[in-house]
C-alpha positions as CSV (number, residue, x, y, z in Angstrom):
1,X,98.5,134.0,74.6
2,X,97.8,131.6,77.3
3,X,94.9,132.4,79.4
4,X,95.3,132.9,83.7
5,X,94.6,129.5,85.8
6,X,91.9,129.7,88.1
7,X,93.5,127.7,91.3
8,X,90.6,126.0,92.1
9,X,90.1,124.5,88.6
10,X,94.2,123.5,87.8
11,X,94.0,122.1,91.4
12,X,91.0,119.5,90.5
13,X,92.5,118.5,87.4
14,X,95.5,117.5,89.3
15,X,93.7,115.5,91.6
16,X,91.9,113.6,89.1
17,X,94.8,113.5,86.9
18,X,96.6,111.8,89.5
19,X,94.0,109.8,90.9
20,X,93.6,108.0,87.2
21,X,97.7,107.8,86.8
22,X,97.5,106.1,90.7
23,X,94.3,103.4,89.7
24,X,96.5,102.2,86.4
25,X,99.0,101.5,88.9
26,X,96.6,99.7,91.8
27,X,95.1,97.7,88.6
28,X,98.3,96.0,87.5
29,X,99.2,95.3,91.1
30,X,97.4,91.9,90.4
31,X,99.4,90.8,87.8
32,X,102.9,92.3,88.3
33,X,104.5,88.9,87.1
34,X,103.2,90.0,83.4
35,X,104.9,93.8,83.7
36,X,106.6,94.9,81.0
37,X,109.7,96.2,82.1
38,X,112.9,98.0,80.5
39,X,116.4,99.4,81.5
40,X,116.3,103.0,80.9
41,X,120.2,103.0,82.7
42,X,121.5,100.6,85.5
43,X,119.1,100.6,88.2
44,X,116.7,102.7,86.3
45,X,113.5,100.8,85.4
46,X,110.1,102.1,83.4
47,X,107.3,99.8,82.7
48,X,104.6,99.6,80.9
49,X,102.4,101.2,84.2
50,X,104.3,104.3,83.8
51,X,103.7,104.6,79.9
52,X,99.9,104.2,80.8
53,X,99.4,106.5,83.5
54,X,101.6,108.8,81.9
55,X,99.6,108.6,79.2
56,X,96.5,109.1,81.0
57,X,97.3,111.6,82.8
58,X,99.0,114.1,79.8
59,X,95.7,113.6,77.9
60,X,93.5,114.7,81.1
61,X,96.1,117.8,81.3
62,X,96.2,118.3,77.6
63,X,91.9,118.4,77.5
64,X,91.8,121.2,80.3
65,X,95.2,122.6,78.9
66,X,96.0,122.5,75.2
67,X,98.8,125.3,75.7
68,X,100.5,124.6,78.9
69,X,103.6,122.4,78.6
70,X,104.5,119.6,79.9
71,X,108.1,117.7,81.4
72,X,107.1,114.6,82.7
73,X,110.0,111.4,83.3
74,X,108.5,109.3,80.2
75,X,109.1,109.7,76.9
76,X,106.5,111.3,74.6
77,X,106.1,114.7,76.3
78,X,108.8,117.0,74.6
79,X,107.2,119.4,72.5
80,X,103.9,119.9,73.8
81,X,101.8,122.5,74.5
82,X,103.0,126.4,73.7
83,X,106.7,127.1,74.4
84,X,105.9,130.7,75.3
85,X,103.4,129.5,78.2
86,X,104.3,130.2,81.6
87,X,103.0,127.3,82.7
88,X,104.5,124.4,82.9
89,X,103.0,121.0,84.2
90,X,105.6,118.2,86.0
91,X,104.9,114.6,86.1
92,X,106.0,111.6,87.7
93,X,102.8,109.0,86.8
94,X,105.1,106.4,89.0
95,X,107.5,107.7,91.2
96,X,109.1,104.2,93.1
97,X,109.3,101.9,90.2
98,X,111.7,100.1,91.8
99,X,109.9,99.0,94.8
100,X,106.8,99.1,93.2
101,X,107.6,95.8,90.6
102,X,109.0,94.5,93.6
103,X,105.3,94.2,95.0
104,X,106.4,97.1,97.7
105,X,103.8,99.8,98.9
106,X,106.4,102.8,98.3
107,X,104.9,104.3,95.3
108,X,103.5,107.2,94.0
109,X,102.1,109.4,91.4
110,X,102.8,112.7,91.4
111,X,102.1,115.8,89.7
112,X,102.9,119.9,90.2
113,X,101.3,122.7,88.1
114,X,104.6,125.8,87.6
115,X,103.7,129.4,86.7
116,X,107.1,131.4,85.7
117,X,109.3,128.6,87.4
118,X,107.5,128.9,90.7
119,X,106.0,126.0,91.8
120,X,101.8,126.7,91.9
121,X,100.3,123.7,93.0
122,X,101.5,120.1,94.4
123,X,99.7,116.3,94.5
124,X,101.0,113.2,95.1
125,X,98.8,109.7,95.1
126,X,100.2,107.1,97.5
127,X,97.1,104.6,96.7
128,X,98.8,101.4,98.4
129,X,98.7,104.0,101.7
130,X,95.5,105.7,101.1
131,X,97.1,108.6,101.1
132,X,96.3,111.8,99.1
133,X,98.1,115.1,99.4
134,X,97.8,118.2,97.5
135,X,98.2,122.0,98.3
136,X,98.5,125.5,96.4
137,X,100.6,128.1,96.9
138,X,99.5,130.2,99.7
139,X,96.4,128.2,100.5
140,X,98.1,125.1,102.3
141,X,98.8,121.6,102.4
142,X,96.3,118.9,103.0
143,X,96.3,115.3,103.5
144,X,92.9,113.3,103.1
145,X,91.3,116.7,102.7
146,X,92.5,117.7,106.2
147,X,94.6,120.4,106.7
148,X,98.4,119.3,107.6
149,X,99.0,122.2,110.7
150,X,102.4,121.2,111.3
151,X,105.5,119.4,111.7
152,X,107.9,117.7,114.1
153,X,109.4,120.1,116.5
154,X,113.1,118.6,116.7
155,X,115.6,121.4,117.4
156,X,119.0,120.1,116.3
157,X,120.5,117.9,113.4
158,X,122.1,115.5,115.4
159,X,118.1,114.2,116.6
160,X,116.9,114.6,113.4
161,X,115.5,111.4,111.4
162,X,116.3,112.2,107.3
163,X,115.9,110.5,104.3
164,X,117.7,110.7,100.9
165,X,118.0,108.3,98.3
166,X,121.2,106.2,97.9
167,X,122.9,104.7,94.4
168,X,121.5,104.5,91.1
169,X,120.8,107.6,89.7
170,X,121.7,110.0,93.2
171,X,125.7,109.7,92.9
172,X,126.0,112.6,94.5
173,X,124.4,111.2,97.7
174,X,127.6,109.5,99.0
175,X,129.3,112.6,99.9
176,X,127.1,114.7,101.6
177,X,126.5,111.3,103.5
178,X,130.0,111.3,104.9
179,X,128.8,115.0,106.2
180,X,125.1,114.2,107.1
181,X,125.3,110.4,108.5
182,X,127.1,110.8,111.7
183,X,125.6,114.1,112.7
184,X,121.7,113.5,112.6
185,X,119.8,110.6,115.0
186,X,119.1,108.3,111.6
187,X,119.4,108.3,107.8
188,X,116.4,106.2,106.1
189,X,115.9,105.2,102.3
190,X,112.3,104.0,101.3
191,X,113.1,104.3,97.5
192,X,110.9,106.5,96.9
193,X,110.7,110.2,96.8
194,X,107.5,111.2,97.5
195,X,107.1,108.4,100.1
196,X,110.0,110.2,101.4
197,X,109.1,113.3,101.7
198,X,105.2,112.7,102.8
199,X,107.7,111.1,106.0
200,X,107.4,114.5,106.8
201,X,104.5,115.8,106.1
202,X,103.4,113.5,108.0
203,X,105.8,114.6,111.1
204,X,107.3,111.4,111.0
205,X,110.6,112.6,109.8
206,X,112.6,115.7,110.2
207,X,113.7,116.6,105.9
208,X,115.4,114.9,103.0
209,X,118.2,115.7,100.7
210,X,118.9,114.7,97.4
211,X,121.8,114.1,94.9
212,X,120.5,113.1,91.3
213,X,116.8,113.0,91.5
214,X,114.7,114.8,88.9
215,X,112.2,117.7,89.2
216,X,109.4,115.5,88.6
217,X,110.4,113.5,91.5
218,X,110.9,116.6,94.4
219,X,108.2,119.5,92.6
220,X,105.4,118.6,94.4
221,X,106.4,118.2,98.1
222,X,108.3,120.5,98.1
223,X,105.2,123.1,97.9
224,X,103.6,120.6,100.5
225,X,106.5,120.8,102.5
226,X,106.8,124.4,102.5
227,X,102.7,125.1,103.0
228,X,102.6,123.0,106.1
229,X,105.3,125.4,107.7
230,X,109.2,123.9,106.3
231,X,111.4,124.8,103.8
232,X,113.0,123.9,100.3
233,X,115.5,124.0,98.2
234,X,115.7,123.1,94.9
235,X,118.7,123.7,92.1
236,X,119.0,122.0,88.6
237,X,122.4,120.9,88.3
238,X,122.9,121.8,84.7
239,X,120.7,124.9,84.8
240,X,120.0,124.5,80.6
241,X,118.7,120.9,81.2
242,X,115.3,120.8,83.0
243,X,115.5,116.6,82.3
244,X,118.7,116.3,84.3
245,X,119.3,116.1,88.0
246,X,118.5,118.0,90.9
247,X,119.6,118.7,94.6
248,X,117.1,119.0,96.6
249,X,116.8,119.7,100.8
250,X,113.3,119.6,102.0
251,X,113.0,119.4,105.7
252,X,111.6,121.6,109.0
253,X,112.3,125.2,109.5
254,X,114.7,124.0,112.6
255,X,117.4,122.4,111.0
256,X,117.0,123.4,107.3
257,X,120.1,126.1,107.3
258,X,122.9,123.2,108.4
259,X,121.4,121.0,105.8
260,X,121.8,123.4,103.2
261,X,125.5,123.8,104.5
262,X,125.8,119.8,103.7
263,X,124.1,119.8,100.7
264,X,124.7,122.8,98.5
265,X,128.5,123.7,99.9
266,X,130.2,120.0,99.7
């Protein structure tokens, strides 16, 4: 039987989980000429930075948590941990490949702690920003250690700035475009999901939607998102494949309802 979490402890792992899986990636910013990089599918991209702080970060997890699993994007997690444990740890150890090997800032590394498939605990790395965000259910969101206390205060879709990630994996995105684009104020793409959503957190930007992102990629923010007063919505498109894709709305409480329209009913 897997033993109860204390929040406090899961939540430091986390940090320091994600903190090592971010320094891996800082490190090999030096020499990004010698990355070792691989097609996973067109447009997809892993390197040899998100083997190694993948790697990191499962073995930090694994020493505090032998029985929780574990679905992280990389290879080389499937099977571990205790498949009757209600907990289950998500990992992205480099969300933004893509701009990253491209020398770009918009990266991340990201990780969320579930209990019973409800999201407990959310931390994303954005070292090139000197950024750090994590939060626990029912004991908010935070970002440098200081409390984030609220969003933008936009009313109405049509002055809302979004985000949402466009080709490549998100084919879905396209057509809730042709719904979304001409009725909000502007429609951004940073290539990046985390980057994305800390855009709000941040109350720089009004929510996101996805088409064909992963859990690993939305888990976390969305628990940021939602302890710093918004909303989310998050539902596996093939509910009996936890590796497949996702759509996702994240956004303020304002103008969350006529995104869902867009999102889930197109």
């Amino acid at each position: 039987m897997t033993a109860p979490v204390d929040p406090a402890r899961a939540l430091d792992t986390a940090r320091k989980a994600a903190q090592a899986g971010a320094k891996i990636a800082m490190n090999k910013r030096a020499s990004l000429e010698r990355l070792v990089i691989e097609a996973k599918e067109v447009t997809d991209y892993v390197t040899d930075v998100d083997r190694a702080a993948q790697a990191a970060i499962i073995a930090m997890i694994r020493n505090a948590y032998p029985d929780h699993r574990i679905l992280a994007e990389e290879d080389g997690a499937e099977g571990l941990g205790d498949p009757s444990s209600p907990f289950r740890w998500i990992i992205d150890p480099l969300d933004g490949t893509k701009p990253y090997v491209h020398g770009k800032d918009e990266f991340a590394c990201i990780i969320a702690l579930e209990e019973n498939g409800q999201t407990i605990l959310g931390v994303m790395e954005l070292p090139a920003k000197n950024e750090s965000y994590w939060g626990t259910r029912g004991g908010g969101a935070f970002l440098n250690d200081k409390a984030i206390t609220g969003l933008r205060a936009t009313k109405d879709l049509d002055d809302a700035i979004l985000c949402t990630n466009m080709g490549g994996k998100s084919r879905g995105t396209d057509k809730i475009m042709t719904f979304t684009h001409p009725r909000c104020a502007s429609l951004q793409n940073y290539g990046c999901a985390a980057v994305e959503m800390a855009e709000i957190l941040k109350g720089k930007n009004d929510g996101i939607f996805f088409d064909g992102v992963h859990l690993w990629d939305v888990a976390p923010a969305c628990l940021l998102i939602e302890e710093a007063g918004g909303r989310s919505r998050t539902e596996l498109k093939d509910v009996n494949n936890p590796r497949g894709g996702v759509r996702c709305i994240a956004s303020t409480q304002s103008i969350f309802e006529e995104l869902c329209r867009f999102v889930f009913k197109n």
